[in-house]
C-alpha positions in Angstrom: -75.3 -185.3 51.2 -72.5 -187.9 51.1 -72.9 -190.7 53.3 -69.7 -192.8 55.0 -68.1 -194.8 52.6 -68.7 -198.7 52.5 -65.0 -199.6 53.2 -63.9 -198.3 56.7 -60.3 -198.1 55.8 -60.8 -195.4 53.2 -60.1 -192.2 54.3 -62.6 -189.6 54.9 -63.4 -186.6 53.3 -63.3 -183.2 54.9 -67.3 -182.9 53.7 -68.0 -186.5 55.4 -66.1 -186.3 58.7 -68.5 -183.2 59.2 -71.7 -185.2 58.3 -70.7 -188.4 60.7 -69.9 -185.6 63.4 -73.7 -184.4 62.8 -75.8 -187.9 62.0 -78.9 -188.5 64.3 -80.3 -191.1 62.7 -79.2 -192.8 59.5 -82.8 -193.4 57.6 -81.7 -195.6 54.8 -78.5 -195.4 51.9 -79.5 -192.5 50.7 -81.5 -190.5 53.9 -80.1 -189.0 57.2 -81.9 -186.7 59.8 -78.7 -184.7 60.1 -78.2 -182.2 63.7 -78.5 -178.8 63.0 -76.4 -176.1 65.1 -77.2 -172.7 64.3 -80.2 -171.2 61.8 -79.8 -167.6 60.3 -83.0 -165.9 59.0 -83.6 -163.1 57.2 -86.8 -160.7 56.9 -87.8 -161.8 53.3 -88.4 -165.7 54.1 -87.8 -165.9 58.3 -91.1 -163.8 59.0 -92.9 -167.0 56.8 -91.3 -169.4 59.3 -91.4 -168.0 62.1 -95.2 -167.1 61.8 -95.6 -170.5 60.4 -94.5 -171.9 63.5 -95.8 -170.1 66.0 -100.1 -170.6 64.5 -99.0 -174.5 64.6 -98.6 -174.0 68.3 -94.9 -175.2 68.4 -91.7 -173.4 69.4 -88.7 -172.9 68.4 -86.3 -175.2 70.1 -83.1 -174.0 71.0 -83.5 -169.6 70.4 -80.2 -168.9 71.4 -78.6 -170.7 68.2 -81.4 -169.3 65.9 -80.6 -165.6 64.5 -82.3 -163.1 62.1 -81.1 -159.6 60.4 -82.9 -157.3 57.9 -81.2 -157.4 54.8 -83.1 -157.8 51.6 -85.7 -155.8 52.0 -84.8 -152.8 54.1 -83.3 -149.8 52.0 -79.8 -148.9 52.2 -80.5 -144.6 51.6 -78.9 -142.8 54.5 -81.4 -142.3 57.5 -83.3 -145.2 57.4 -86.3 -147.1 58.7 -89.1 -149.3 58.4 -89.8 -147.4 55.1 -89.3 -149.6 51.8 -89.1 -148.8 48.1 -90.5 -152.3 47.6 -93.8 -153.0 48.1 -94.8 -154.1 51.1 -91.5 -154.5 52.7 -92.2 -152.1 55.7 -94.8 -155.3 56.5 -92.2 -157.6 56.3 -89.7 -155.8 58.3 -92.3 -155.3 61.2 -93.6 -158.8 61.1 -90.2 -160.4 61.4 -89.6 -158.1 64.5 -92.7 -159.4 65.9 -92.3 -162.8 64.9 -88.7 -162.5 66.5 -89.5 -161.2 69.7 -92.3 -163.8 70.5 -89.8 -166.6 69.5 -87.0 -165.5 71.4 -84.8 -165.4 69.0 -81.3 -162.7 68.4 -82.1 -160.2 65.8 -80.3 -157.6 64.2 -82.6 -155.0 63.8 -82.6 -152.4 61.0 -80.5 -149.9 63.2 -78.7 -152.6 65.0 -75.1 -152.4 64.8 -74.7 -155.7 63.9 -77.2 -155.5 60.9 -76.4 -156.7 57.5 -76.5 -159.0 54.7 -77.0 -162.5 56.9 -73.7 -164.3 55.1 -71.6 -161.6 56.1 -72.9 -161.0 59.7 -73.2 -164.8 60.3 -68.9 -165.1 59.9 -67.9 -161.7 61.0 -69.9 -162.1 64.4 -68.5 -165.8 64.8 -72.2 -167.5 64.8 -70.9 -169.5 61.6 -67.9 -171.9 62.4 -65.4 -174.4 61.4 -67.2 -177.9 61.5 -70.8 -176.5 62.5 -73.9 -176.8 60.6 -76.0 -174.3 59.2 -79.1 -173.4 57.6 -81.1 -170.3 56.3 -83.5 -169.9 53.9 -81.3 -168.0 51.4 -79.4 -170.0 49.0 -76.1 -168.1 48.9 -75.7 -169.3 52.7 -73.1 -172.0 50.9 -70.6 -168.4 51.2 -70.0 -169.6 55.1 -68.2 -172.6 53.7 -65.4 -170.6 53.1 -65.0 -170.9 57.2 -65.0 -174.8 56.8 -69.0 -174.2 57.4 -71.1 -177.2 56.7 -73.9 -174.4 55.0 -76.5 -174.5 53.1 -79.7 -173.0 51.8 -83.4 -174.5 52.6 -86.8 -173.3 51.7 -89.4 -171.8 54.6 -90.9 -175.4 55.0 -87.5 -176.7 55.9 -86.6 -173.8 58.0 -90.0 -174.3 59.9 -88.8 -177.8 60.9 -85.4 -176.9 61.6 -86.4 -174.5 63.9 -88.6 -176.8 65.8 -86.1 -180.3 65.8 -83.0 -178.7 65.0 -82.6 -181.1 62.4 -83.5 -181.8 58.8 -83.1 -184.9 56.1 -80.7 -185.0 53.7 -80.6 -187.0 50.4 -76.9 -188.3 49.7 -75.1 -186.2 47.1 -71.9 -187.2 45.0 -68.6 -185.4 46.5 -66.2 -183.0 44.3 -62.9 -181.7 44.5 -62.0 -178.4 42.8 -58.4 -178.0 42.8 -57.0 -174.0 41.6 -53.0 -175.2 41.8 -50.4 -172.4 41.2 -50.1 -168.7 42.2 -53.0 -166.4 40.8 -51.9 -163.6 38.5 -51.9 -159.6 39.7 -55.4 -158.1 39.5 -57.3 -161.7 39.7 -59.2 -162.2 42.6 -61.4 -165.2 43.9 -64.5 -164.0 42.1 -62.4 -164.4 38.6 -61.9 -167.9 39.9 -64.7 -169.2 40.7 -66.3 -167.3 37.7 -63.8 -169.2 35.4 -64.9 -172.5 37.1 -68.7 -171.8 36.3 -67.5 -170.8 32.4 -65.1 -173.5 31.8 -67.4 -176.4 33.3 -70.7 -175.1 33.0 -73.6 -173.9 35.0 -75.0 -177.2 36.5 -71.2 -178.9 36.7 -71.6 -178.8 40.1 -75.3 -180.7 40.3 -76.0 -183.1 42.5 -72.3 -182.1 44.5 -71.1 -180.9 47.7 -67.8 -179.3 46.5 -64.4 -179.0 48.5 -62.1 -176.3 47.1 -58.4 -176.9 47.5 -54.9 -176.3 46.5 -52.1 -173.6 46.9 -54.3 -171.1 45.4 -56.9 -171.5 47.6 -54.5 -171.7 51.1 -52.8 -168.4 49.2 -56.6 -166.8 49.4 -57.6 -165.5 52.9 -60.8 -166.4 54.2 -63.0 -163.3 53.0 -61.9 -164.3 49.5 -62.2 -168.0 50.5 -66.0 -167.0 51.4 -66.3 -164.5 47.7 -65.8 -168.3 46.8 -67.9 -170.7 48.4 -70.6 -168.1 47.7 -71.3 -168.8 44.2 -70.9 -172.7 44.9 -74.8 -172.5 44.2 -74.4 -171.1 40.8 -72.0 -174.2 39.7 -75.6 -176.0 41.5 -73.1 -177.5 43.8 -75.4 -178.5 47.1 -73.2 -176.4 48.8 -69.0 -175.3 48.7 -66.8 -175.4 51.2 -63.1 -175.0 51.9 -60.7 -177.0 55.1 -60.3 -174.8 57.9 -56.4 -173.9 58.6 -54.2 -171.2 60.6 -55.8 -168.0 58.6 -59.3 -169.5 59.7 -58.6 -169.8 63.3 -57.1 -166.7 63.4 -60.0 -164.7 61.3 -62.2 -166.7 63.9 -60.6 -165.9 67.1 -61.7 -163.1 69.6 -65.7 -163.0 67.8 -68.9 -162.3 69.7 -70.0 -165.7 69.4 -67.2 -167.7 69.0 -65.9 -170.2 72.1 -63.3 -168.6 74.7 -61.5 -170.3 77.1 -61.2 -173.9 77.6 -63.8 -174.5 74.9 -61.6 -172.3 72.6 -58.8 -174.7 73.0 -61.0 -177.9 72.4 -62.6 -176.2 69.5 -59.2 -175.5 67.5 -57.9 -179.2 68.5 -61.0 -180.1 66.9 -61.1 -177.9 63.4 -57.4 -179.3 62.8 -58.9 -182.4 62.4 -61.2 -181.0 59.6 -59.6 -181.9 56.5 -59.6 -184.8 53.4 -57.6 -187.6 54.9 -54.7 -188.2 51.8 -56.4 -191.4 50.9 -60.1 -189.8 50.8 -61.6 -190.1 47.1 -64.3 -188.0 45.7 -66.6 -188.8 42.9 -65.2 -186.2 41.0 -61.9 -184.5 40.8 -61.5 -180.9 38.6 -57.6 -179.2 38.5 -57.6 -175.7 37.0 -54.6 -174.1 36.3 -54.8 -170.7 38.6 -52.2 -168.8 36.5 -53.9 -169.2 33.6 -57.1 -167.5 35.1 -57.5 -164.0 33.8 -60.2 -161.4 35.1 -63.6 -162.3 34.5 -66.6 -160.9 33.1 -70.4 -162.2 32.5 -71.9 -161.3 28.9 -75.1 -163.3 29.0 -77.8 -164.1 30.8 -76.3 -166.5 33.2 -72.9 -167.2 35.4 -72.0 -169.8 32.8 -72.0 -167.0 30.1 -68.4 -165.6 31.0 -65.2 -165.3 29.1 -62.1 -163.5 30.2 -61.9 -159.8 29.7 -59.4 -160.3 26.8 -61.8 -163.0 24.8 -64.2 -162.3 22.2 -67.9 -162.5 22.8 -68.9 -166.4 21.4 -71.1 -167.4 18.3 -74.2 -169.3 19.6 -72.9 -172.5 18.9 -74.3 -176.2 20.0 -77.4 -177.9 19.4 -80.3 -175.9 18.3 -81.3 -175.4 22.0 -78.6 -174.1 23.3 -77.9 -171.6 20.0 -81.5 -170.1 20.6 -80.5 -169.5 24.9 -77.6 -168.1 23.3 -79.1 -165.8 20.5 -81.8 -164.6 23.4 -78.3 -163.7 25.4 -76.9 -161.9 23.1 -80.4 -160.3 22.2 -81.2 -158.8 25.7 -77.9 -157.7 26.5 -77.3 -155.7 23.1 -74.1 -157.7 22.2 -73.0 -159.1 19.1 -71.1 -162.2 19.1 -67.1 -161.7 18.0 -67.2 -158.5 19.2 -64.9 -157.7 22.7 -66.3 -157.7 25.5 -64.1 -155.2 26.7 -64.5 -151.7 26.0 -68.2 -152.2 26.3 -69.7 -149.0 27.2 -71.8 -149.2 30.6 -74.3 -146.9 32.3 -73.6 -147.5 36.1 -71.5 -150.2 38.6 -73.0 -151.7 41.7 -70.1 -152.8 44.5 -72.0 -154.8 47.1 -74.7 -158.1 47.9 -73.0 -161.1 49.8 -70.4 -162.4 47.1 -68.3 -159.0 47.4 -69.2 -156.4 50.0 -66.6 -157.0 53.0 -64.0 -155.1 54.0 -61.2 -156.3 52.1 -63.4 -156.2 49.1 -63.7 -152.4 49.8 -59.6 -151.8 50.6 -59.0 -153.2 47.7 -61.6 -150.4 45.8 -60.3 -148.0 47.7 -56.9 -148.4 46.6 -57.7 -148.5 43.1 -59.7 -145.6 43.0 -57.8 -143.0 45.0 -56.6 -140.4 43.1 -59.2 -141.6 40.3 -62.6 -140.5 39.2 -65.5 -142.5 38.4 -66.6 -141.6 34.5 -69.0 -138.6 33.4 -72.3 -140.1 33.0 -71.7 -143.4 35.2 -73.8 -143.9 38.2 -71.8 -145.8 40.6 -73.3 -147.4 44.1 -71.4 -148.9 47.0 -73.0 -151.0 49.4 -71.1 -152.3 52.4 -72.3 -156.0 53.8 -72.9 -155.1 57.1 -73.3 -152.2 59.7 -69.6 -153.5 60.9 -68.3 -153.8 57.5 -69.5 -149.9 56.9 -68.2 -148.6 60.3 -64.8 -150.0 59.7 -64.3 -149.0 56.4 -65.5 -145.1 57.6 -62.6 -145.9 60.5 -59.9 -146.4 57.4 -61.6 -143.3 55.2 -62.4 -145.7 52.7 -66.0 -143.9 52.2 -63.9 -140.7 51.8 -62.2 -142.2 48.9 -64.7 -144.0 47.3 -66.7 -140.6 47.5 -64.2 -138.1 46.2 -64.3 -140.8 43.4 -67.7 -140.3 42.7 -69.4 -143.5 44.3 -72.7 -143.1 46.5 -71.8 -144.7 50.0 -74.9 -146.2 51.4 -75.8 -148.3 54.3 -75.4 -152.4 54.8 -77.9 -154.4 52.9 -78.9 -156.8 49.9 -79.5 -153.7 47.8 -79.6 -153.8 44.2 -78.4 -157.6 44.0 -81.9 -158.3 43.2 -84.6 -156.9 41.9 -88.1 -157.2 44.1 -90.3 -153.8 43.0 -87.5 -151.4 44.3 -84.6 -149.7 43.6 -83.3 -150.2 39.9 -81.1 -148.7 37.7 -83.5 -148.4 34.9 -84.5 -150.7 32.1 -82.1 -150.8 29.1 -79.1 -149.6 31.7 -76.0 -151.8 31.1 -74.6 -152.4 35.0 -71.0 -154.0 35.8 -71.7 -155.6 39.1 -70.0 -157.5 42.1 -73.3 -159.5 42.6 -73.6 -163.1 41.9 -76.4 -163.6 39.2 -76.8 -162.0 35.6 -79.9 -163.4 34.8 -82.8 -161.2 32.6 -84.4 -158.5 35.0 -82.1 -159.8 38.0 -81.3 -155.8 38.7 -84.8 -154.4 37.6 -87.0 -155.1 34.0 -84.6 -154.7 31.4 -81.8 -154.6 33.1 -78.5 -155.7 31.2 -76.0 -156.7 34.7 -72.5 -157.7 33.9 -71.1 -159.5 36.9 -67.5 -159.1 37.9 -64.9 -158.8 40.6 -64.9 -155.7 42.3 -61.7 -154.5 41.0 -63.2 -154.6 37.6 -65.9 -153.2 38.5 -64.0 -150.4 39.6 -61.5 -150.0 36.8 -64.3 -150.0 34.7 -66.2 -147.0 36.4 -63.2 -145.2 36.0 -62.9 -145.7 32.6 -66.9 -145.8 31.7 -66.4 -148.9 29.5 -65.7 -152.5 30.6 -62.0 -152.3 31.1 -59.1 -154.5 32.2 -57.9 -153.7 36.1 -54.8 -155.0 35.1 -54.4 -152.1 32.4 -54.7 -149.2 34.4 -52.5 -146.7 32.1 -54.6 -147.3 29.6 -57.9 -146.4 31.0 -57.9 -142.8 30.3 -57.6 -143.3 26.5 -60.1 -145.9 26.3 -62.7 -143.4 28.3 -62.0 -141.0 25.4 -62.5 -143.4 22.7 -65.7 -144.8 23.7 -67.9 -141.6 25.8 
């Protein structure tokens, strides 16, 4: 990641002020061994770590910053255990208990109350914080960025060393401001912006980047959108995303399990109002988007970058001969033809959940579109909340009454059907609209066709049973009729 500049007068970015605050030792130009504060596992990769660690006969060295859940492995069905759909995952699950225990390490068990998806329970439980570091071997961690979280993902080998030095090397990367200026239009939410981003600039725009998000759009955002945000940094292949701490984040931050109280509390926010781009900082890059002209957002290929607005027309391969046949194989395994609308697209079943969109405001904000409302005949529609919290609070609100009575399964916290590893699936050929983060072929299950959208989208278009506008909700009942 970005090193200090040469010239000691230029301001600072937000991304650098955090690096100096966190340099051991500066190896050469492009290397520093960089202090690592907290490291979240999960049971999928932290088991391989942990175990890893412990038959080289070292420890971990600081257990009390070092945390765990089950998430992408354990089923979300009502009444759960150790029990998997996916092969071998009961192994995992009991292996990353073990491997927990003899470490020392926090972990949220399967029935814990503070289970869930690791990105979510990592900011609502205050172990991610303005101006920290932090690792876990899950790329998506970038979503704690959205909490001015230095975050990032790293493979087992790097977690491994982590958890013994509490630090790891880092390669110098270019910086990058994205700037959304202007007020967002009704119905458009952070997940139509950053999927705009990833459309209009490409799906490696971000390589070789950390990325700061700014502007009065993004202050306008609070922080759970702010997080929808930074979460799909890794699908621009920005190193990571992250957004300046201000007032919303203090206050979001305030009063959790693990943040500081006290005397500390007060030194902490004195420090996090000193985390943000100096005026004269200067990145490598600079993007400005427009946010009014944003519209909703909907995936029609194989990957993030494939996206138009719900009012465009599916594109013509187009390009060099490359890029026409990725394009042709698009449009070949999701069944589309290119000129055609996206919208009005009949689908088979919606998925609301995975770490990009399963928090509580995502859910008030399904719940107040669907009330009143029922999901389409022949549409199987799924709701996963993020965490254990995330689910109890929303049953505190009656949002799982609504979203029932709507005709949406209401399961328990996990990874779910974001990703596809031998278990649950909709079923090849099935065309699902989803709040996850990746469209790629067989990301859901073999065969899979997965539409990625914002979860108001999502649920406009269960109502309706064909991809559908949120922002045209009188027409919905006519375009159900038309197309089913």
């Amino acid at each position: 990641m970005q090193g200090d500049r040469e010239d000691k007068r230029m301001g600072k970015t937000l991304i650098e002020k955090i690096l100096s605050d966190h340099t051991a030792v500066e190896l050469d130009d492009r290397r520093r061994l960089i202090y690592v504060d907290r490291i979240f596992l999960h049971e999928r990769t932290g088991s391989i770590a942990l175990q890893s660690l412990h038959e080289s006969g070292r420890t971990v060295a600081r257990p009390k910053q070092v945390f765990c859940t089950m998430d992408h492995i354990v089923d979300t069905f009502p009444g759960r255990g150790d029990e998997t759909l996916m092969p071998s995952g009961t192994q995992f699950i009991r292996a990353t208990r073990e491997a927990a225990r003899q470490a020392g390490i926090t972990l949220f068990d399967v029935r814990d109350e503070k289970q869930g998806i690791a990105h979510v329970v990592a900011a609502e439980q205050g172990i991610a914080l303005p101006g920290l570091t932090m690792v876990c071997p899950d790329s998506h961690t970038c979503t704690l960025g959205g909490l001015g979280c230095l975050a990032w993902g790293i493979g087992s080998t790097e977690a491994e060393h982590a958890l013994a030095t509490r630090t790891l090397e880092l390669r110098t990367a270019k910086t990058m401001r994205v700037t959304f200026d202007g007020e967002l239009c009704p119905g458009v939410t952070a997940k139509d912006m950053i999927l705009h981003l990833i459309a209009h600039y490409g799906a490696n725009g971000g390589a070789g980047y950390v990325v700061e998000f700014a502007g009065s759009a993004i202050r306008a955002l609070e922080v759970e959108q702010r997080m929808t945000l930074c979460n799909m940094a890794v699908e621009f292949s920005a190193v990571t995303g992250l957004v300046a701490p201000d007032d919303k984040t203090i206050d979001y931050v305030r009063g959790r399990p693990y943040a500081p109280r006290g005397e500390q509390w007060k030194q902490a926010v004195n420090y996090w109002q000193t985390l943000r781009s100096d005026s004269d900082a200067v990145f490598d890059r600079e993007i400005r988007i427009n946010a009014r002209g944003i519209a909703p957002s909907v995936s029609w290929g194989i990957n993030p970058e494939q996206t138009i607005a719900i009012d465009e027309r599916i594109p013509s391969p187009d390009g060099g001969s490359e890029r026409q046949t990725y394009m042709q194989r698009a449009l070949d395994y999701m069944a589309l033809e290119a000129g055609a609308p996206l919208a009005g697209t009949p689908i088979d079943a919606v998925f609301i959940g995975s770490c990009t969109n399963s928090r509580l405001s995502d859910l008030r904000a399904v719940a107040a579109f669907l009330e009143g409302k029922k999901v389409a005949p022949g549409i199987d529609a799924v709701c996963v909340p993020g965490s254990t919290q995330v689910k109890r609070a929303a049953e505190a609100e009656g949002i799982h009454i609504i979203l029932k009575a709507a005709g949406f399964e209401w399961r328990e916290s996990g990874c779910s059907m974001c990703f596809y590893a031998g278990g649950e699936t909709f079923g090849a050929g099935k065309r699902v609209l989803s709040t996850t983060n990746r469209n790629f072929q067989n990301r859901q299950g073999p065969g899979v066709r997965t539409h990625i959208a914002s979860p108001l989208t999502v649920a406009a278009s269960a109502v309706a049973g064909v991809i559908s506008d949120p922002r045209e909700v009188s027409s919905m009942p006519a375009i159900r009729e038309n197309h089913r």
